[in-house]
N, C-alpha and C positions, 0 to 999 in steps of 0.2 A: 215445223218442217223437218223432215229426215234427212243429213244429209248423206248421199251416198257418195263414197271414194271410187266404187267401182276396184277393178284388181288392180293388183302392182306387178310394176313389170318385173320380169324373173331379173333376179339378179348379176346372171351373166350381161343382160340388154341393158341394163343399165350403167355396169362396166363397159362395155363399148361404147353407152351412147358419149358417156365424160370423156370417154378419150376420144371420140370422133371428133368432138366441142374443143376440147383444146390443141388438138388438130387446126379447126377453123377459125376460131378466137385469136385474135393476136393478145388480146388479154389474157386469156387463160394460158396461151403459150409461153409468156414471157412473163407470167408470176405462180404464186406457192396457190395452189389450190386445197383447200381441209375443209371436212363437213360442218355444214353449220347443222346445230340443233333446226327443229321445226318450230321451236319458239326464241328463234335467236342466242345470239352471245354476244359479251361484251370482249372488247381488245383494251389493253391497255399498254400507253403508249409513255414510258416515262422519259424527261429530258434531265439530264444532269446538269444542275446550274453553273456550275465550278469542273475546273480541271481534278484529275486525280491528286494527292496531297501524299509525299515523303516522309514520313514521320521517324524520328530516331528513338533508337531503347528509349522506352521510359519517358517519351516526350509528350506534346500536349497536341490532340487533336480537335480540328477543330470543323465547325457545320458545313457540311460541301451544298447540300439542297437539293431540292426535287421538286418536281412540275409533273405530276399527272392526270394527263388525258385520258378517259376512255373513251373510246368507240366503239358502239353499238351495230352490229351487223344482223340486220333482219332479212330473213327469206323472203322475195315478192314472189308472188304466182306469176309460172311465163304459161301460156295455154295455147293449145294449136289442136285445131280439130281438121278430118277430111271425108268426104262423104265418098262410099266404095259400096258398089253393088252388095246386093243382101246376098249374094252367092256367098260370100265369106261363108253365113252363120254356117251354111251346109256342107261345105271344102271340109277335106279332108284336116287332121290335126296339120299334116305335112303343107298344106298349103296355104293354113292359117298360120304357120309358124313363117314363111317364105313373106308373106304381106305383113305381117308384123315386124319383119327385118326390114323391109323395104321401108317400113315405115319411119322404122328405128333409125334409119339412115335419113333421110328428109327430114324426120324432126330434130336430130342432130345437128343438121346445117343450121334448122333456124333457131333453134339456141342459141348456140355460136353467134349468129350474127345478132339475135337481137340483143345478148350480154354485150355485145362491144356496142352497142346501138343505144343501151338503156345508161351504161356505168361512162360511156364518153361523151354524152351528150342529151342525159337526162329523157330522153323522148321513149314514146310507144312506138317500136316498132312497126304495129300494125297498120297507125296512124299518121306518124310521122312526127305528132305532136306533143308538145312536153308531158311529161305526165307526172300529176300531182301526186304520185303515189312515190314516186321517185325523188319528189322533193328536189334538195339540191345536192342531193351526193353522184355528183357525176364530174369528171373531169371541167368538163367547160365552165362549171359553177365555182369549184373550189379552186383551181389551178391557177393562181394570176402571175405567176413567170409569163407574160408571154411573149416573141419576136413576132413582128409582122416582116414578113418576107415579100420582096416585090414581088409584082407585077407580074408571072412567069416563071418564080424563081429563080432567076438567073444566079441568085447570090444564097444559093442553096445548102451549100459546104462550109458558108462563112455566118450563115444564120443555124445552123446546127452547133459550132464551137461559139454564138455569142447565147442561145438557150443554157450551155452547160456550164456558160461561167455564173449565169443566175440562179443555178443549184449551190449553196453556199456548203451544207455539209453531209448531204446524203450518196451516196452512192451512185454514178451511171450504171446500170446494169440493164441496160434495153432500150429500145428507142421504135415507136409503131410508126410505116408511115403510109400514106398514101400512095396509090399507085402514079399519080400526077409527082408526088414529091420523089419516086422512084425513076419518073422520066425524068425529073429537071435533074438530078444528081447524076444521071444518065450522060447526059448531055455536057456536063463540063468537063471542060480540058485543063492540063498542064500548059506552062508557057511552052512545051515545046511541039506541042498540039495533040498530043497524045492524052486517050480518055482518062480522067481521074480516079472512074472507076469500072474499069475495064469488066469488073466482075459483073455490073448492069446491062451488059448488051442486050438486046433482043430480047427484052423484057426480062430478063433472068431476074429472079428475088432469091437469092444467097441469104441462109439464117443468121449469117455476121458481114459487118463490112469492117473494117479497122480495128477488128476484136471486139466488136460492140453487138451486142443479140440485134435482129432487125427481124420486125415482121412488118411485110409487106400486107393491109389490108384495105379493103372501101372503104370499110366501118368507119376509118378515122375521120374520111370527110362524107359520106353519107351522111346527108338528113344534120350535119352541122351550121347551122347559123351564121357560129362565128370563123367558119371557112378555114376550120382543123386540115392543117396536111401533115402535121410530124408529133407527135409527144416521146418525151425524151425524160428519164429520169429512173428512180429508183423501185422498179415494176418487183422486183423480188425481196426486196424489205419492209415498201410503205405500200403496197396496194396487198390486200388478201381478197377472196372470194371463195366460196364454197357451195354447196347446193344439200339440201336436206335427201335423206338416202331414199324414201318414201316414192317412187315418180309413179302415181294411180292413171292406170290406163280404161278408158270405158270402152264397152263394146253399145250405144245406144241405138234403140230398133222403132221406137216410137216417137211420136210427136214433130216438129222442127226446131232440133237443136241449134242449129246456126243463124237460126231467125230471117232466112232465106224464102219463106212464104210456103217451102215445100215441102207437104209432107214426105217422111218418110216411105211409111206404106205404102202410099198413094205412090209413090217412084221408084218402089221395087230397092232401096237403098237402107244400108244403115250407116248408122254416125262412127268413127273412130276420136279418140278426144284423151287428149295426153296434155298433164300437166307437171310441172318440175317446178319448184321453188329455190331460184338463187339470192343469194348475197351476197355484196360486197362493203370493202370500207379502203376509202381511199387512208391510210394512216399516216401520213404526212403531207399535206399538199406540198410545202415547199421544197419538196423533195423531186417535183417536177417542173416540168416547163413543155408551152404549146407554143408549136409554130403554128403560124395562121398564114393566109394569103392575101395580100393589101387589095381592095377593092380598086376598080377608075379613079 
């Protein structure tokens, strides 16, 4: 079989698409983003057994230790196809480049969302449903700090400071949460009935609340199982992700690509079909913690 890549997007569209993505990504907002190869890399993650060690002139030192980890970050294929009148092939350059932007913008969102879709809770996007390809390298799999938060959240403020005391020695530097978890925090008062966080009103999502990074997004409880509304932890030390530089765009005019029953031809259309490969590697789980919401 031949395989065809088809072209690659110019490399300005591809610059914009990563920044549109971590625009809408709460993950990619709130950690380090670097290219992976197209056939992976490894991270290695060392832990120091012992404290650092004083030694004087001439004195005798002695084995402090090491524990290394590596983590392995593999690109998966993310693919989004759209079928657009065959007027395209004949448009002018200017109005194939105008729908190629359009494009570059709508596939952007669903990047974004299904990065935080695939790496928070292991699923296919498309589907909904786990995907084996994804294994267990997603938040909900590795992550078992977790608080179960009533009923409504009511105790929302106090289930956020009891997640980060079960961070024992990684950094807070971000916290994603729900837009439900962005009402219930909304919603509490001081003893003297004044809102806690005044800065929530009317849906406001502020990039920090208490000096803490906060992105507000669905993603967290979208399509979660175990009824994610916060994770909280060390997004800019122990999470990295990246995407291979390569994103092949097809212009397809034959057959039925999307396996939709209809031809092409036969419907005056052709296929558009963009594909990116991302990776990620959570590098510490116990660097984080999930709030969840307590079921009846």
């Amino acid at each position: 079989m031949t395989l065809e890549r088809g072209v690659l997007f110019d490399p300005k569209l591809v610059t914009d698409l990563i920044s549109k993505v971590t625009g809408k990504s709460s993950l990619a907002a709130l950690s380090k983003q670097t290219p992976i190869p197209f056939n992976g890399q490894k991270e290695f993650v060392f832990t120091m057994d012992k404290e650092i060690d004083i030694v004087a002139e001439s004195g005798k030192k002695s084995h402090g230790g090491v524990s290394l980890a590596p983590q392995t970050i593999i690109p998966i294929k993310f693919e989004y196809g759209a079928r657009v009148s065959d007027e395209f092939i004949y448009a002018s350059e200017e109005e194939k480049i105008s729908i190629l932007k359009a494009f570059n913008d709508g596939f952007a969102k669903k990047v974004a969302r299904g990065l935080d879709l695939a790496a928070y809770h292991g699923v296919n996007p498309r589907t909904g449903t786990a995907s084996s390809v994804i294994g267990t390298n997603h938040f909900d799999s590795k992550v078992t700090n977790t608080v179960q938060s009533a009923l409504g959240m009511a105790t929302a403020n106090a289930d956020i400071e009891t997640a980060i005391a079960l961070i024992d020695e990684g950094d807070i530097t971000g916290m994603a949460i729900s837009p439900l978890f962005r009402s219930a925090l909304a919603k509490l008062t001081k003893a003297d009935g004044n809102p806690m966080f005044p800065e929530l009103a009317w849906g406001n999502a502020p990039p920090s609340i208490n000096g803490l990074n906060v992105e507000v997004n669905k993603t967290v409880s979208d399509m979660s199982t175990a009824r994610d509304r916060a994770i909280i932890g060390d997004f800019a030390g122990s999470f990295k992700w990246g995407y291979a530089k390569q994103i092949p765009l097809e212009v397809i005019q034959y057959g039925d690509p999307d396996n939709s029953g209809l031809d092409l031809k036969g419907y005056n259309q052709v296929y558009l079909r963009a594909e990116v490969y991302l990776g990620w590697g959570i590098m510490d789980s116990d660097n984080f913690a999930r709030i969840t919401e307590a079921t009846e």
